[in-house]
N, C-alpha and C positions, 0 to 999 in steps of 0.2 A: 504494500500500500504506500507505494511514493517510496519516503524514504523510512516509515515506520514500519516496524514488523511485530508480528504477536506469533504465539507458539500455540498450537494445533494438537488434538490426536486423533485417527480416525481408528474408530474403534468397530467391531462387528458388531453387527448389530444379533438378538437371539435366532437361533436356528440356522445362524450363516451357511456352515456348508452347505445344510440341506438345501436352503435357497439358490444358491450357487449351482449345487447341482442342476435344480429345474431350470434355472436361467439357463443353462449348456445346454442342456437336454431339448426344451420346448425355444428356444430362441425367443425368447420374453425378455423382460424387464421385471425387476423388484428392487425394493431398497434392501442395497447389501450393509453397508454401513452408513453410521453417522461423525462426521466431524463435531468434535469438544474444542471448542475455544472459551476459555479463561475470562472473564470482566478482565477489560484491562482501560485505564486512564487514557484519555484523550482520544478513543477508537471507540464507537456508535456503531447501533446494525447498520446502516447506511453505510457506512466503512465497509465490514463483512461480505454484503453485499456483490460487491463489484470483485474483493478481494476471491472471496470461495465460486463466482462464478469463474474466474481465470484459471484457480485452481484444478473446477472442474473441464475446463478445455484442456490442460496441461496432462492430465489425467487417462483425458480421450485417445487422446495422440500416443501414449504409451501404452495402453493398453488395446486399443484397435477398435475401441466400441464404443458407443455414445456414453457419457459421465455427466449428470446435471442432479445438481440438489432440488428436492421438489415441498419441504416442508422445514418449518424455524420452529424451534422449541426455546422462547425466553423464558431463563430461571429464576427466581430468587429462592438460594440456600437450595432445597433438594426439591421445591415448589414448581411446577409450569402453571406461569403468570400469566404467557400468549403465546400462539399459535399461529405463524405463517406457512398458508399454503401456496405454493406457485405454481402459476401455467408454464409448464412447462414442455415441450417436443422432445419425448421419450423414443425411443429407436431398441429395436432388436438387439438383442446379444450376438456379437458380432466376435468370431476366434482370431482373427487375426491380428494379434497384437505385434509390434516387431519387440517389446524389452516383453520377459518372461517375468512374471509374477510371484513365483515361490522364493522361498526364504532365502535361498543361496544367492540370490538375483538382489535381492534388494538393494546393494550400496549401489548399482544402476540406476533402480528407481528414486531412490531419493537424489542423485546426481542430475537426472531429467526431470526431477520435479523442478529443483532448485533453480535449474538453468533456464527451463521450459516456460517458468512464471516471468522470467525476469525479460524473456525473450519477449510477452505478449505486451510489454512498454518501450521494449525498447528498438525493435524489428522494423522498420519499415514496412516491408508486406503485410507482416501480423497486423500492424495498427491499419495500414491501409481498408481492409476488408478480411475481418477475421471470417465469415461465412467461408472462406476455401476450406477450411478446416472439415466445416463441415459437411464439402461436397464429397471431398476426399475420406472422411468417415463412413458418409451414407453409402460410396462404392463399396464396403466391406462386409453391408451385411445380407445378409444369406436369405434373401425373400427373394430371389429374381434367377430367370434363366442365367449360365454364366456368362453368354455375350452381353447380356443387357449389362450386368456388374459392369463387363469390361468398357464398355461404351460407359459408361457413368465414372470408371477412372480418367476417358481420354476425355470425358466433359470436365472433371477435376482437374486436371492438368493445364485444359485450355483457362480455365477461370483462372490457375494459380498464372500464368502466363502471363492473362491480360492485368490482375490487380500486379505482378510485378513491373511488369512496362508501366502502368501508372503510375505506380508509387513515387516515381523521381530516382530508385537507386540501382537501374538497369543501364549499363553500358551500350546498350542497346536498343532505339528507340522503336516509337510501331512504324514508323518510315523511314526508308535508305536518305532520304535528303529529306528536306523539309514541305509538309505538303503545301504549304505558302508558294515555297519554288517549283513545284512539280506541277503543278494545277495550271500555270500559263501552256505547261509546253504539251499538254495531252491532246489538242487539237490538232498540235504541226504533226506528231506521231502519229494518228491519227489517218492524215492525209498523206505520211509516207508508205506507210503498211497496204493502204487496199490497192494503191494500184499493185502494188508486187503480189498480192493475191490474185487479184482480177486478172493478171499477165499468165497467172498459172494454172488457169481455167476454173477456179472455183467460183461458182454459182452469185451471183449478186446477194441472195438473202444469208448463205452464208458468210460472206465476208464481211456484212455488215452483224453477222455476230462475234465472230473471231477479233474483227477491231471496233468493237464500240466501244467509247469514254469510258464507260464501267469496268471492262474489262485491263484498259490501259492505268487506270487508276491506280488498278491492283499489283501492277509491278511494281510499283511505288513502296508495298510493302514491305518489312522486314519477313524473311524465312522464319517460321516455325524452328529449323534447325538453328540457326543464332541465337535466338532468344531463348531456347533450351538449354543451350552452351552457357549463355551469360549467366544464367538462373544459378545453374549448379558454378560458376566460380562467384557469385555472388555469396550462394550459402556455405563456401569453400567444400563444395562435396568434390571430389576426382571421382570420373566416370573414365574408364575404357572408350576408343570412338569407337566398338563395333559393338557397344552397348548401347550409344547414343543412336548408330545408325536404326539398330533395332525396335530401339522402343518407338522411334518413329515411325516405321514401317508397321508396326503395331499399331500403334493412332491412328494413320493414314486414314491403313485399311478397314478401323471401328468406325472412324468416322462418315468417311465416303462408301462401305458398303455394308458394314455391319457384322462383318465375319472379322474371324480372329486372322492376324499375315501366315498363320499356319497352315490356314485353309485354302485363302483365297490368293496368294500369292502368285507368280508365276515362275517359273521354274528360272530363269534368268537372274532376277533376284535371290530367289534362294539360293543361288550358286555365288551369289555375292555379298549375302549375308541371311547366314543358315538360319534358318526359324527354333524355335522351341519344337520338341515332338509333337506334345498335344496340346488342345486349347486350355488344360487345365494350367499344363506349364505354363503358357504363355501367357496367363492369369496372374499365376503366380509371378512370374517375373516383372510384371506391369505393377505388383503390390509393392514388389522389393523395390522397385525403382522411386516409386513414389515415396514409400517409408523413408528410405537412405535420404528422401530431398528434405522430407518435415523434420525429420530428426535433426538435422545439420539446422534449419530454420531456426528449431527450439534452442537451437545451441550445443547440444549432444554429441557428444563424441567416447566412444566405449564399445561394451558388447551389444550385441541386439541379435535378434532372430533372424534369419534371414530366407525367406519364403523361396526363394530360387532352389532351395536345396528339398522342399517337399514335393513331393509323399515320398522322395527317396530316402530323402533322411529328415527323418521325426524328431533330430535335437540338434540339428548344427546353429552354431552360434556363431558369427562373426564379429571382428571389432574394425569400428567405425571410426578412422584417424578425425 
């Protein structure tokens, strides 16, 4: 909270495991625990507030599923004096978390806590539009065919994309030049292009769609591939480039037809950058890709889970420079 802090415990709340269990089991929602914060001078629920909402983003992001507090219990001595309830957008139990949760794990989680809260003030992107968070969560959970999932990462990706270009701290703007300077000259391009069509016997009505303003606009753009690049040395992540070319090829093909690049690919490309085997992998690798970018976001650097290695391997861990 700025520059004050209070001290926390999140304790189970009765019947946890069991709970736990059915949250796994039926892909529900219940309250697993409750946060104890202490009366402390100069910090109001209002304070609270804002403070355990961040925490419960910080939360999300490490463990792979929606986290939101939905009820306030004010004390005096062992007494509840009031009762806040909140509206809140509860979401499925969602397995894919990249830091692991059991006991052995923890100096992780609390190292992601710690970095993760501090990150949602002081991040650029975060404060720009914290909602990527939550597009990037909603792809995780387990209500939907798996292309749809996948199509709802390459919709995550696109959102974290564009709130990065806006933020101000992308090396990389959404136009190769400025579209101030580019907007005079679209009409001369314009008028250069269709005779060299029209010369090549293509049809009047096509060439007036091959070169309309709309379409010449569009060069104007920055690649999808740059602004991928900039993203990940912004959040100082290092990517492999035949990881980068991949998850693009990935996107592409969710976006413009729907299938996974495992499917609908053409053998050309695959010869130049091999696919996943099956759409689950190629799933899974769109999750790790994304995980390793939030995580660097929140500031994280350590071990984490790394979904590229399932269902082969049920426990590999990596660490995150």
């Amino acid at each position: 909270m700025g520059d004050r802090t209070i001290k926390g415990a999140i304790v189970a709340v009765e019947d946890a495991d069991h709970l736990h269990r059915r949250v796994i089991t039926h892909k529900s929602a219940e309250v697993l625990a409750e946060l104890v914060v202490p009366k402390t001078d100069g910090i109001d629920g209002a304070d609270l507030v804002g403070a355990v909402s961040d925490l419960g983003v910080a939360l999300s992001v490490m463990r792979g599923t929606k986290v939101v507090w939905v009820y306030r219990h004010d004390f005096s001595g062992n007494q509840i004096v009031h009762t806040t309830h909140r509206s809140s957008i509860v979401k499925a139990y969602s397995p894919w978390a990249p830091l692991r949760g059991d006991h052995d794990n923890r100096a992780a989680s609390a190292a992601f806590v710690k970095s993760g809260a501090a990150a949602l003030s002081t991040s650029a992107v975060l404060k720009a539009d914290r909602s990527v968070v939550d597009a990037y969560l909603d792809a995780k959970v387990e209500h939907d065919f798996l292309e749809t999932r996948a199509g709802k990462l390459a919709l995550a990706i696109e959102k974290l994309k564009h709130t990065f270009v806006r933020s101000g701290v992308s090396d990389v703007g959404e136009y190769v030049v400025p579209d101030a300077a580019f907007q005079p000259l679209v009409a001369d391009i314009v008028k250069t292009i269709r005779p060299i069509l029209e010369n090549a016997g293509i049809p009047a009505d096509k060439v007036a769609m091959i070169a309309s303003e709309g379409k010449v606009r569009g060069l104007n753009r920055a690649a999808f591939r740059g602004i991928l690049k900039a993203l990940c040395r912004h959040a100082s992540l290092t990517v492999p480039s035949k990881e980068i070319e991949l998850f693009i090829l990935c996107r592409d093909y969710l976006v413009h037809t729907g299938q996974f690049y495992c499917q609908g690919g053409t053998a050309e490309e695959w010869a130049n950058v091999p696919p996943a085997a099956t759409p689950l992998e190629e799933f899974c690798f769109l999750i790790s890709f994304l995980d390793r970018v939030f995580l660097k976001l929140f500031g994280y650097s350590g071990d984490y889970f790394d979904w590229r290695d399932f269902p082969h391997d049920q426990g590999k861990t990596r660490t995150l420079p």
